[in-house]
N, CA, C and O atoms as CSV, one atom per row, in Angstrom:
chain,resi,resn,atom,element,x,y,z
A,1,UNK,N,N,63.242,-13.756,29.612
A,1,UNK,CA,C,62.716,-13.100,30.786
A,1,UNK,C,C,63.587,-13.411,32.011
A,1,UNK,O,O,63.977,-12.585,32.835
A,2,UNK,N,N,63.825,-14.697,32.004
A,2,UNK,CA,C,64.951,-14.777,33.183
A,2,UNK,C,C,66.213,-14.112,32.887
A,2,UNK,O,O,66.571,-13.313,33.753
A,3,UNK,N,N,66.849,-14.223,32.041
A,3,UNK,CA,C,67.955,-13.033,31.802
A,3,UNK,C,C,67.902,-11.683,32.585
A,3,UNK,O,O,68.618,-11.116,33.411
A,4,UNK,N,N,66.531,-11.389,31.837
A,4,UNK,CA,C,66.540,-9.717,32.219
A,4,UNK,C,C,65.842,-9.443,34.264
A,4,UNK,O,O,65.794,-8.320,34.765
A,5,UNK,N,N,65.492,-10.510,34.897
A,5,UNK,CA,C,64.929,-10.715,36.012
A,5,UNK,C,C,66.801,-10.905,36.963
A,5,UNK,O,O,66.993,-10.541,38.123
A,6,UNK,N,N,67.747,-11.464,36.159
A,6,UNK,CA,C,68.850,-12.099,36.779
A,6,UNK,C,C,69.511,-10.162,36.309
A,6,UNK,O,O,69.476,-9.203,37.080
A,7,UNK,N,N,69.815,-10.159,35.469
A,7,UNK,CA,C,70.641,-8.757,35.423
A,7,UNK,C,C,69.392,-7.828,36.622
A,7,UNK,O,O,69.670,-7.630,37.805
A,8,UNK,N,N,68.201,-7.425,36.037
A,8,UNK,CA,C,67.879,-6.872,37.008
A,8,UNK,C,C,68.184,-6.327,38.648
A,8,UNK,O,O,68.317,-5.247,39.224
A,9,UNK,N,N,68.206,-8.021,39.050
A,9,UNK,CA,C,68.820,-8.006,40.494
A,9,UNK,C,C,70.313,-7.371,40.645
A,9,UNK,O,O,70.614,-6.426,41.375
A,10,UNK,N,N,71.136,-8.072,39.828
A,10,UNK,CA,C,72.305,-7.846,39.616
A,10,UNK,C,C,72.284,-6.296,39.972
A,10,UNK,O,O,72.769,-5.966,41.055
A,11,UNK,N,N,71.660,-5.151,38.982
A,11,UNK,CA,C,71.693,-3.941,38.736
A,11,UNK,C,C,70.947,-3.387,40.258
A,11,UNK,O,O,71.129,-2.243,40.673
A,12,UNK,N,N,70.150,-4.340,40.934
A,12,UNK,CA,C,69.946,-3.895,42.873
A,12,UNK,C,C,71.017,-3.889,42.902
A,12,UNK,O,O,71.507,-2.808,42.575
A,13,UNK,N,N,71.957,-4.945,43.263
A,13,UNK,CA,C,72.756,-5.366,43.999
A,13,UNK,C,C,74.189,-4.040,44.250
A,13,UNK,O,O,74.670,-3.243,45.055
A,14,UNK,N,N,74.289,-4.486,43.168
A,14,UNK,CA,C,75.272,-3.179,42.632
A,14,UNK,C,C,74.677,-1.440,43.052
A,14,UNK,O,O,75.272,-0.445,43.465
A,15,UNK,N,N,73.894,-1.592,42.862
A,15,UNK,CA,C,73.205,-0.251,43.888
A,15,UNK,C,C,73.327,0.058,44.995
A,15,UNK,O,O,73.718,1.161,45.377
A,16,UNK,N,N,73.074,-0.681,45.546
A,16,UNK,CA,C,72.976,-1.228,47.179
A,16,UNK,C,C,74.549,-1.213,47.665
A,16,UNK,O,O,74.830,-0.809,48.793
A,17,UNK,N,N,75.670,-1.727,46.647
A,17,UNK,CA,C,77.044,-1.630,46.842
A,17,UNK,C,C,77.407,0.169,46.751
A,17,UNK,O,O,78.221,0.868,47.355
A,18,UNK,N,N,76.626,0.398,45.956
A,18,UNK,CA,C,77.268,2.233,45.548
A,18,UNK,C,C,76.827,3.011,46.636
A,18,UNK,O,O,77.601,3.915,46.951
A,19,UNK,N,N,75.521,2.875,47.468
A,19,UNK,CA,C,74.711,3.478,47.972
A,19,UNK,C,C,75.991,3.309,49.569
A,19,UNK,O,O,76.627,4.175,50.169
A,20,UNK,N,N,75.926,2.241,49.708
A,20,UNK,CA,C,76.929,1.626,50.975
A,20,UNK,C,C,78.358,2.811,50.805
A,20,UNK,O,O,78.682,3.713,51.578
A,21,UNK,N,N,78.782,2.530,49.946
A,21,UNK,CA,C,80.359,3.411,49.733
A,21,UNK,C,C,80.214,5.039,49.956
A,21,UNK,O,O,80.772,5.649,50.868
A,22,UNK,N,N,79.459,5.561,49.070
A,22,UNK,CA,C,78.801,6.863,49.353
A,22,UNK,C,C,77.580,7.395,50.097
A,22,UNK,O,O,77.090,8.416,49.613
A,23,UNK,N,N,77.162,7.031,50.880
A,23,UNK,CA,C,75.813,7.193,51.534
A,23,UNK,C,C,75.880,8.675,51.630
A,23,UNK,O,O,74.935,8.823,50.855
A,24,UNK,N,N,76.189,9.826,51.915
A,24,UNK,CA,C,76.027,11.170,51.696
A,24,UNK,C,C,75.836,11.337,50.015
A,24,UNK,O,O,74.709,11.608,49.601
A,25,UNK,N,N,76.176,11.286,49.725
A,25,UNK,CA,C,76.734,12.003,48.028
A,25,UNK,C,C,75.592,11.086,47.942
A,25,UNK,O,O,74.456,11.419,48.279
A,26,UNK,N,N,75.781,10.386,47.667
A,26,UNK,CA,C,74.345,9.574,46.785
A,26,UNK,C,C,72.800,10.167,46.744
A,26,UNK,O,O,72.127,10.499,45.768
A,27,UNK,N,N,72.391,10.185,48.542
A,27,UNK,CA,C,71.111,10.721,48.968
A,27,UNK,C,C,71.043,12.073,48.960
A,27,UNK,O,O,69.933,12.519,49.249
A,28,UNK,N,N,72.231,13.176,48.621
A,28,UNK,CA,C,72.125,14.701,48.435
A,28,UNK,C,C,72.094,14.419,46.469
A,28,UNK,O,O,71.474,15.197,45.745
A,29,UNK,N,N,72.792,13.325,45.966
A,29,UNK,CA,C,72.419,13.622,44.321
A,29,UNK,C,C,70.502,12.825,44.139
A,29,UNK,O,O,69.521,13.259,43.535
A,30,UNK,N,N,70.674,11.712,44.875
A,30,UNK,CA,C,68.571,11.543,44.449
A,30,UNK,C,C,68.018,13.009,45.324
A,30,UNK,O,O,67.264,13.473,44.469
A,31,UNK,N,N,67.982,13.580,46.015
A,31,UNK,CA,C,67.213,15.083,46.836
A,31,UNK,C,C,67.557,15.826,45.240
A,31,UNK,O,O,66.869,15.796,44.220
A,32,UNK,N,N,68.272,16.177,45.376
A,32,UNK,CA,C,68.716,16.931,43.851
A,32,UNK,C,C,67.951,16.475,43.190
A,32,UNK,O,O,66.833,16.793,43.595
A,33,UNK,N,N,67.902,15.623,41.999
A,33,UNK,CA,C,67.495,14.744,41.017
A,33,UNK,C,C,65.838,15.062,41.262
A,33,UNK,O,O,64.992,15.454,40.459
A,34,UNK,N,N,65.748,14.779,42.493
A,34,UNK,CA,C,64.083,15.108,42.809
A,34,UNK,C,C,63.549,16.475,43.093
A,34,UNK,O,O,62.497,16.786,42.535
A,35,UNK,N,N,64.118,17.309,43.864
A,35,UNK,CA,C,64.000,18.675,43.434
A,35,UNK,C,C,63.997,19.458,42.137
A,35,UNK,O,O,63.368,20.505,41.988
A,36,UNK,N,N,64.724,18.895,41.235
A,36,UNK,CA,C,65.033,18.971,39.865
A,36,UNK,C,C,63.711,18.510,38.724
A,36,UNK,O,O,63.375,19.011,37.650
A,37,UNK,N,N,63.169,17.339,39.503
A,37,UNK,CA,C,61.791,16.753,38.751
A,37,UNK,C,C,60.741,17.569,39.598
A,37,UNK,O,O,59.695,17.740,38.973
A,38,UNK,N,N,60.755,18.107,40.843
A,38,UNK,CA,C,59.949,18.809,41.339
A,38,UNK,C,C,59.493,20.211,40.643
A,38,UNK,O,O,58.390,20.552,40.217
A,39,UNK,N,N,60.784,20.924,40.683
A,39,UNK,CA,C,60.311,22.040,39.334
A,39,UNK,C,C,60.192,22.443,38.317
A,39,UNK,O,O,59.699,23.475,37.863
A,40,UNK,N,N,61.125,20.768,37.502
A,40,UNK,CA,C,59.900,20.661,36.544
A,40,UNK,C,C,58.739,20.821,36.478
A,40,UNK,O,O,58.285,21.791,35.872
A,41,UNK,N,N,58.061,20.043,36.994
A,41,UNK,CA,C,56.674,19.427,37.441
A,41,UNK,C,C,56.020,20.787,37.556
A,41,UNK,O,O,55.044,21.021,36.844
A,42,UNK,N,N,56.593,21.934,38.603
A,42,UNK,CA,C,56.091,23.227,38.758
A,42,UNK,C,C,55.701,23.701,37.567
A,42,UNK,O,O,54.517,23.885,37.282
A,43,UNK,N,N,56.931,23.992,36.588
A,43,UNK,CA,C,57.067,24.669,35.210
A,43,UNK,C,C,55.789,24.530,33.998
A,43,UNK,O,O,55.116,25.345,33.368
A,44,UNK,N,N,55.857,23.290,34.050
A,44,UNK,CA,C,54.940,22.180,33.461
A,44,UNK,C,C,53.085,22.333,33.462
A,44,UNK,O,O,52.271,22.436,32.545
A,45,UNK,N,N,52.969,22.289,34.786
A,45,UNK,CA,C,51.640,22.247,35.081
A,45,UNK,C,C,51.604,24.352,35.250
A,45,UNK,O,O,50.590,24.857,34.768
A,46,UNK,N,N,52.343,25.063,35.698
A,46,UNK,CA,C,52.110,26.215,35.491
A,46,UNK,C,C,51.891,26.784,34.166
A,46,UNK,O,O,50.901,27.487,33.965
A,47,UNK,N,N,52.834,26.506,33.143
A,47,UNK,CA,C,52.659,26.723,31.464
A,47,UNK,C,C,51.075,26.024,31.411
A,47,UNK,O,O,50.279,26.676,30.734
A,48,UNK,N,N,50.737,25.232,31.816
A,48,UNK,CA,C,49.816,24.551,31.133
A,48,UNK,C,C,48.169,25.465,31.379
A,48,UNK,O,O,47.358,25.685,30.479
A,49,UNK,N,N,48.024,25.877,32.871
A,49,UNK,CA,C,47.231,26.595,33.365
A,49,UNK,C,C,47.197,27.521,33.051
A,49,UNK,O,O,46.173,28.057,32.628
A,50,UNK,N,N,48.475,28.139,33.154
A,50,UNK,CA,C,48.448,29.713,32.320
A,50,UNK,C,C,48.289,29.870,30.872
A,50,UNK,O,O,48.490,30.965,30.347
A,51,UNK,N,N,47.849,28.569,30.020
A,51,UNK,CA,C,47.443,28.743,28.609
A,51,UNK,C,C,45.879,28.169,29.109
A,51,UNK,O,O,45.038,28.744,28.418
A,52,UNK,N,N,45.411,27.481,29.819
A,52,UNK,CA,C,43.704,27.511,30.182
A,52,UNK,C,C,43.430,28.743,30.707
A,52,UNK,O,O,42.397,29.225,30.243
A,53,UNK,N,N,43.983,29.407,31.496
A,53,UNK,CA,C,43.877,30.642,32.019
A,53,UNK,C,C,43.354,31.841,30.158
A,53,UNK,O,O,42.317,32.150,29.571
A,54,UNK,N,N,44.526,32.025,30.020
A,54,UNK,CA,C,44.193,32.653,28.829
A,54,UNK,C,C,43.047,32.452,28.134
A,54,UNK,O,O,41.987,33.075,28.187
A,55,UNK,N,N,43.428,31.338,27.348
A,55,UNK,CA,C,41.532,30.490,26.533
A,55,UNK,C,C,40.261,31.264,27.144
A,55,UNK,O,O,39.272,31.721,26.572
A,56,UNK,N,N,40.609,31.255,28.446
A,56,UNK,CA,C,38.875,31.307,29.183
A,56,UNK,C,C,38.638,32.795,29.235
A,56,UNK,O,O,37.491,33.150,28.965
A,57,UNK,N,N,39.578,33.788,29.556
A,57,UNK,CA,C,39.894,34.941,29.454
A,57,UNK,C,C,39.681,35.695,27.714
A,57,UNK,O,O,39.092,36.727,27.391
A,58,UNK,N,N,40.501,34.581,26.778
A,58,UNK,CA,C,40.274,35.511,25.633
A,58,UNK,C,C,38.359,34.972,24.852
A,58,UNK,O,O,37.691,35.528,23.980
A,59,UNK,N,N,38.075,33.709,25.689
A,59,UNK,CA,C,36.348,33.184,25.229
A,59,UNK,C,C,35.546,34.492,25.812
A,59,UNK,O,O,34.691,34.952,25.055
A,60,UNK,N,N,35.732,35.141,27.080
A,60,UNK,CA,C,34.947,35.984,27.856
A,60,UNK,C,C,35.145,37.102,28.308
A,60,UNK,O,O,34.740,37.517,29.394
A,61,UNK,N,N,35.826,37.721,27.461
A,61,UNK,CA,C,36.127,39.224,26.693
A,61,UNK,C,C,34.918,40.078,26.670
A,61,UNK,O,O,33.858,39.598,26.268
A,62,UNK,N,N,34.978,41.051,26.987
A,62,UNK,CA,C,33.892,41.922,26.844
A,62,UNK,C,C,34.217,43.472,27.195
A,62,UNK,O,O,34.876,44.009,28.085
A,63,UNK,N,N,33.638,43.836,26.357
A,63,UNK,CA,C,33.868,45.665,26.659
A,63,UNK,C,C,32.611,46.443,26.429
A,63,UNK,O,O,32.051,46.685,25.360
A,64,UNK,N,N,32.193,46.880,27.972
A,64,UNK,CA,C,31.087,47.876,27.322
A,64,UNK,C,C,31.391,49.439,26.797
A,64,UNK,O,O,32.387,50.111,27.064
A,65,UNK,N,N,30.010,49.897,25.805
A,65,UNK,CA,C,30.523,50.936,25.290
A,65,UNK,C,C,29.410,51.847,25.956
A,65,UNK,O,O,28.213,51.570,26.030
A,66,UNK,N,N,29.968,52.862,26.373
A,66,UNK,CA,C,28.975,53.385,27.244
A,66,UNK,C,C,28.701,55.357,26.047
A,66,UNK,O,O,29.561,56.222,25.880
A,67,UNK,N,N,27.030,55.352,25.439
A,67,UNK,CA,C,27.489,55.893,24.418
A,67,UNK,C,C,26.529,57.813,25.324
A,67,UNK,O,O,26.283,57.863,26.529
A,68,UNK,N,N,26.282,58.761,24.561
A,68,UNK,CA,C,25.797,59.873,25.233
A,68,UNK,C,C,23.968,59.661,24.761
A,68,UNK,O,O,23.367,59.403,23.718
A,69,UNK,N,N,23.654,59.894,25.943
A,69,UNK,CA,C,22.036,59.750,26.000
A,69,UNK,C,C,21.222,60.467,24.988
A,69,UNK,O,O,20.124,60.001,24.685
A,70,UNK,N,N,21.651,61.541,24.445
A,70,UNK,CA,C,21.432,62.477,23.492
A,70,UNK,C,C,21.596,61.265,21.731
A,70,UNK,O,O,21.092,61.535,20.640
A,71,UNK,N,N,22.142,60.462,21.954
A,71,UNK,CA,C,22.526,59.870,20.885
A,71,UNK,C,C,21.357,59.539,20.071
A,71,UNK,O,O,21.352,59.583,18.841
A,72,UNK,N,N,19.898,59.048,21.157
A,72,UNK,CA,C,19.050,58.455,20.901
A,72,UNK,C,C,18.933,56.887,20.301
A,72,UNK,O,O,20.040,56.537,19.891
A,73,UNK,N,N,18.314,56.253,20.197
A,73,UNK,CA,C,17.859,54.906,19.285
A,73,UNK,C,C,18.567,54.757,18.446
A,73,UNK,O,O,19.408,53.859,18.424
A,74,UNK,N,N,18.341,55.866,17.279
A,74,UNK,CA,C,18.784,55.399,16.172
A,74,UNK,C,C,20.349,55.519,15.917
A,74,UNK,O,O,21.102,54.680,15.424
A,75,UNK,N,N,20.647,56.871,16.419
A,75,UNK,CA,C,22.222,56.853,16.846
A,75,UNK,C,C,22.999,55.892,17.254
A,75,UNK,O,O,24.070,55.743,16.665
A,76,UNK,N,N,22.635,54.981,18.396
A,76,UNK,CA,C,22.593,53.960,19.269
A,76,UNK,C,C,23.010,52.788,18.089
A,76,UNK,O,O,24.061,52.148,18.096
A,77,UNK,N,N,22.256,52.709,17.389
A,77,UNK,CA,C,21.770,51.428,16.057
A,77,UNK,C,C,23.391,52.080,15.373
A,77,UNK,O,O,24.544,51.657,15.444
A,78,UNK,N,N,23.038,52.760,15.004
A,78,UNK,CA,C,24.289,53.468,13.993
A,78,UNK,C,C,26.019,52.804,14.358
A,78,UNK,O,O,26.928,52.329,13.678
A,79,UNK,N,N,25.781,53.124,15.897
A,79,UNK,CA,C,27.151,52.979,16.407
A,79,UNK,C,C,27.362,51.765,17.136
A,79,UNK,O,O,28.361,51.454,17.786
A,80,UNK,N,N,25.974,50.906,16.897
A,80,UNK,CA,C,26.439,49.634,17.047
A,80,UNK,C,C,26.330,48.652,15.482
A,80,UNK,O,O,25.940,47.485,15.511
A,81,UNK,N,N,26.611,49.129,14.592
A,81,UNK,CA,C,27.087,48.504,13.253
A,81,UNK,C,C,27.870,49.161,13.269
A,81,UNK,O,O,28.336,48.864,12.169
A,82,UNK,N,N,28.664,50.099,13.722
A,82,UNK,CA,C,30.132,50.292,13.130
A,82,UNK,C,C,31.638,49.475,14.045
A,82,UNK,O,O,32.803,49.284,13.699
A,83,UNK,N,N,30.737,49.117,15.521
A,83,UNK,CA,C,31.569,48.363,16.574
A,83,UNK,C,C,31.269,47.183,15.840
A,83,UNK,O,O,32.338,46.606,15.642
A,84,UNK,N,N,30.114,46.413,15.233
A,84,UNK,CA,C,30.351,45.074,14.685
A,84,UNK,C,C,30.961,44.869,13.711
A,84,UNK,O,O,31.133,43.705,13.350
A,85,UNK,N,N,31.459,45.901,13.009
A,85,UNK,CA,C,32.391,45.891,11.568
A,85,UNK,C,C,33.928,45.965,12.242
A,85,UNK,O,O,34.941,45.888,11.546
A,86,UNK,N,N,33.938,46.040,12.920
A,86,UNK,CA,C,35.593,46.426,13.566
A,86,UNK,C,C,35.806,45.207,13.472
A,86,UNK,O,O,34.782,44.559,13.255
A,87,UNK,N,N,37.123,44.385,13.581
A,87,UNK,CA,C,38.219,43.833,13.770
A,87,UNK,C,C,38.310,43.053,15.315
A,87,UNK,O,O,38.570,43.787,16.268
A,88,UNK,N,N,38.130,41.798,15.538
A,88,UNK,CA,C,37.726,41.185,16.916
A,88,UNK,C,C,36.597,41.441,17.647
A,88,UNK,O,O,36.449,41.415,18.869
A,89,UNK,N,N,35.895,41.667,16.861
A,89,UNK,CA,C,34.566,42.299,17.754
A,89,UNK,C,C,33.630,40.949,17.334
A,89,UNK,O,O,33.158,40.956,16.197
A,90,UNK,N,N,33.375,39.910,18.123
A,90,UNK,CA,C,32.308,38.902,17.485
A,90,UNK,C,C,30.984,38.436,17.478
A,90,UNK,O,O,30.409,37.477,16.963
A,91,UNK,N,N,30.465,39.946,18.621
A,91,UNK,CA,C,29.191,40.252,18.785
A,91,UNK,C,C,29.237,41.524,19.691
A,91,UNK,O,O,29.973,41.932,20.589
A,92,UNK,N,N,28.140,41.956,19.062
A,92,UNK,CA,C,27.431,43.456,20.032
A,92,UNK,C,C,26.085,43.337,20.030
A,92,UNK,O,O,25.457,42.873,19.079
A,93,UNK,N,N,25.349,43.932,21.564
A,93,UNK,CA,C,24.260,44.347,21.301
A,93,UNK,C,C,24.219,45.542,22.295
A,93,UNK,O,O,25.143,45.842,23.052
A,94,UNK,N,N,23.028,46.184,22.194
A,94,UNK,CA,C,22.722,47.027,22.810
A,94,UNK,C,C,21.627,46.118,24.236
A,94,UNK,O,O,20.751,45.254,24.216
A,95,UNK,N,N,22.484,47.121,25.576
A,95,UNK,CA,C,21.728,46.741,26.335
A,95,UNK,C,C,20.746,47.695,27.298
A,95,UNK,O,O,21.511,48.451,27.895
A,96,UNK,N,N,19.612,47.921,27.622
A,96,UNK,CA,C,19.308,48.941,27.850
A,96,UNK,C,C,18.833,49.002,29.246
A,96,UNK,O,O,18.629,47.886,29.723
A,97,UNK,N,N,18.616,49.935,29.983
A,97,UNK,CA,C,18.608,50.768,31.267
A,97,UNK,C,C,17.980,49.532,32.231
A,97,UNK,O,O,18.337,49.219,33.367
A,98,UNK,N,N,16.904,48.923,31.377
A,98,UNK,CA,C,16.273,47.968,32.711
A,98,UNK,C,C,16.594,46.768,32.663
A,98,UNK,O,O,16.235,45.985,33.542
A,99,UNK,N,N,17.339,46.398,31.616
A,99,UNK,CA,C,18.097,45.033,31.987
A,99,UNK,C,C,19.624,45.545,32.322
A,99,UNK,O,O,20.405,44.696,31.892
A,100,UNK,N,N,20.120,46.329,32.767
A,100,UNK,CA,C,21.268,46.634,33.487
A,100,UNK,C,C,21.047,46.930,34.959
A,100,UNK,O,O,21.749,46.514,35.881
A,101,UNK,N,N,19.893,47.765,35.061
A,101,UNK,CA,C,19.255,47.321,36.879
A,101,UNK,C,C,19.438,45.857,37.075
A,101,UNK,O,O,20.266,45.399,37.862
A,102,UNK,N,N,18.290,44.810,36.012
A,102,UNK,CA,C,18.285,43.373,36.920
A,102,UNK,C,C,19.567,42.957,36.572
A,102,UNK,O,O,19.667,41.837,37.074
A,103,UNK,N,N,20.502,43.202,36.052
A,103,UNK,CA,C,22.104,42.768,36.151
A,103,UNK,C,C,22.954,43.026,37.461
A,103,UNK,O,O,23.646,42.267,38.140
A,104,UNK,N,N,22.697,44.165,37.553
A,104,UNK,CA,C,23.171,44.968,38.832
A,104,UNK,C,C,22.579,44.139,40.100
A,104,UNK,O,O,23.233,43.730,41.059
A,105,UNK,N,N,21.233,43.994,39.882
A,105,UNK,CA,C,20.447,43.572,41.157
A,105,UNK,C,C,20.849,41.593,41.272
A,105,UNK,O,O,20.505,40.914,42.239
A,106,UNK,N,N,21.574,41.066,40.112
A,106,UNK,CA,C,21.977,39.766,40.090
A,106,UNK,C,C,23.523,39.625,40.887
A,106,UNK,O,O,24.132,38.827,41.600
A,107,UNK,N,N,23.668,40.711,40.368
A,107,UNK,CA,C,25.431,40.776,40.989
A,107,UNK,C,C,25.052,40.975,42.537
A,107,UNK,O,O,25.200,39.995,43.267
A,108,UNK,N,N,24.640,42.007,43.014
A,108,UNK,CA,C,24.292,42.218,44.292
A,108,UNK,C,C,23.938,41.536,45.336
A,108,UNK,O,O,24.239,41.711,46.516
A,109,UNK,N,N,23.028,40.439,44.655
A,109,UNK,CA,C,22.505,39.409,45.991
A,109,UNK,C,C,21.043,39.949,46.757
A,109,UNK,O,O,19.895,40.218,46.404
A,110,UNK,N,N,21.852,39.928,48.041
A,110,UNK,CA,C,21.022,40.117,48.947
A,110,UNK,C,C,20.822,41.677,49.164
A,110,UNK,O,O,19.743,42.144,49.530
A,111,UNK,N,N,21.963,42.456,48.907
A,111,UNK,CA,C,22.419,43.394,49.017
A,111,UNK,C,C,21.203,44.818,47.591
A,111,UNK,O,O,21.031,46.022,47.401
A,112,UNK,N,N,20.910,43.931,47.232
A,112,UNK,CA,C,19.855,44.692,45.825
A,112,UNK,C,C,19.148,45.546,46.687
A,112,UNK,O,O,18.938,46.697,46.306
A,113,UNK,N,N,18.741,45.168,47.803
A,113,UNK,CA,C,17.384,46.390,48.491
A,113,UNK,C,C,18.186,47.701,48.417
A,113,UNK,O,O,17.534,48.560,49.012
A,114,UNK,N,N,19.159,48.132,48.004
A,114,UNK,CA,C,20.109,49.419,48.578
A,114,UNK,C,C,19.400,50.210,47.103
A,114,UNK,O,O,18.974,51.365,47.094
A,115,UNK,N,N,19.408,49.280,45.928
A,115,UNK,CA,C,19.059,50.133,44.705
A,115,UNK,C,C,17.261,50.755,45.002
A,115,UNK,O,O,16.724,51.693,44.411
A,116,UNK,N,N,16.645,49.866,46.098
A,116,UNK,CA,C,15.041,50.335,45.856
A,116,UNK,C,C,15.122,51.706,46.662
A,116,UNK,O,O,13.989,52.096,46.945
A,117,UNK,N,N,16.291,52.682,47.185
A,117,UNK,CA,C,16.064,53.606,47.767
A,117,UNK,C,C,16.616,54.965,46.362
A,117,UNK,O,O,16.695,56.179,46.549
A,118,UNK,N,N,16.840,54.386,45.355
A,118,UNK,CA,C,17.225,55.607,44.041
A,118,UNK,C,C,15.716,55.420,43.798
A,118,UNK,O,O,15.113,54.347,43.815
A,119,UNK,N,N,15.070,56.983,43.506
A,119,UNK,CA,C,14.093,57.548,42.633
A,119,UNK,C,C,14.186,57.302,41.381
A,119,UNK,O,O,13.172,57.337,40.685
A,120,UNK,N,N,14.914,57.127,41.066
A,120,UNK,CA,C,15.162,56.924,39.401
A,120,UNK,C,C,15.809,55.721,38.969
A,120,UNK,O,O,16.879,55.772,39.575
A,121,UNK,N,N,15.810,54.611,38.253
A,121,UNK,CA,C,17.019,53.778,37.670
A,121,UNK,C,C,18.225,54.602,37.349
A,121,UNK,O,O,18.161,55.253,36.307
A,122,UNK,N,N,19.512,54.699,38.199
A,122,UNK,CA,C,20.586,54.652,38.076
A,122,UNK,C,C,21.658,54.481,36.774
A,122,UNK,O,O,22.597,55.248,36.558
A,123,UNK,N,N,21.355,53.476,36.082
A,123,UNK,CA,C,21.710,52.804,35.022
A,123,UNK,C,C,21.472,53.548,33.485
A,123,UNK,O,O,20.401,53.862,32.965
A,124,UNK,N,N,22.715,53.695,33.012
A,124,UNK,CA,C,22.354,53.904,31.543
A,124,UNK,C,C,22.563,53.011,30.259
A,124,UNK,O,O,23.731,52.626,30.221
A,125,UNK,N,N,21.847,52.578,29.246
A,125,UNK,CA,C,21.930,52.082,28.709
A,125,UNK,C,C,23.446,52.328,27.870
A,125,UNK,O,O,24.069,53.370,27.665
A,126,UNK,N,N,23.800,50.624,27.412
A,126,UNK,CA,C,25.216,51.066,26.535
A,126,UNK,C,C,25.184,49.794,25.739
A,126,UNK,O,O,24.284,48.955,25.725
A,127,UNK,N,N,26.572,49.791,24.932
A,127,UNK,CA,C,26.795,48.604,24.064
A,127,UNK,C,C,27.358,47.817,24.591
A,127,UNK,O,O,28.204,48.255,25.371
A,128,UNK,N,N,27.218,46.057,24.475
A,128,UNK,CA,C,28.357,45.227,24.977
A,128,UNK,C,C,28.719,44.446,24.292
A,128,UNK,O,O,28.152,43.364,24.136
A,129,UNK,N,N,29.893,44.856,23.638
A,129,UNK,CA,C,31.074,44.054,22.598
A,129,UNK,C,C,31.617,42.737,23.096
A,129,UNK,O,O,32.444,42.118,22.427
């Protein structure tokens, strides 16, 4: 341990001699050196986010299917077993007219009183893949 405590210093010392001789060049190559670990560092933590980014994006995927009112119920049923047989599809259901109002009226806030002036629910029922 004293060996490596005696070179240690040694390896200041000698620093401190290089730093003295070149004082420009030295402090423009550590700025470098550190700019250099700086965007690393950028690269690094950006790759890394932009693969959490993705993950959370491909967990909360969703596509509604918005189908013709004429279809009826059973139509409805029909064409939501043929979206759950597809290929990436890892759930569907059907959602219908009055739980897409209180969806609408969740998104909205405060702002929901604007829907109590439609005569009718607005909203048509559809699928969400």
């Amino acid at each position: 341990m004293k060996r490596f405590i005696k070179n240690f210093s040694y390896f200041i010392k000698e620093a401190g001699t290089v730093f003295r001789m070149g004082l420009i060049s030295n402090l423009l190559s550590l700025i470098s050196i550190g700019l250099i670990l700086f965007i690393l560092a950028l690269v690094i933590t950006g790759w890394w986010v932009s693969s959490q980014v993705v993950g959370v994006i491909e967990a909360e995927a969703e596509i509604s299917v918005y189908y013709d009112a004429e279809l009826g119920y059973e139509g409805a049923i029909l064409l939501l077993n043929e979206i759950k047989e597809m290929s990436g599809i890892r759930d569907a259901r059907i959602v219908d007219e009055e739980e897409a109002y209180e969806r609408m009226a969740e998104v909205l806030g405060k702002e929901a009183r604007v829907m109590e002036h439609f005569e009718a629910n607005p909203f048509n029922a559809f699928i969400e893949a």
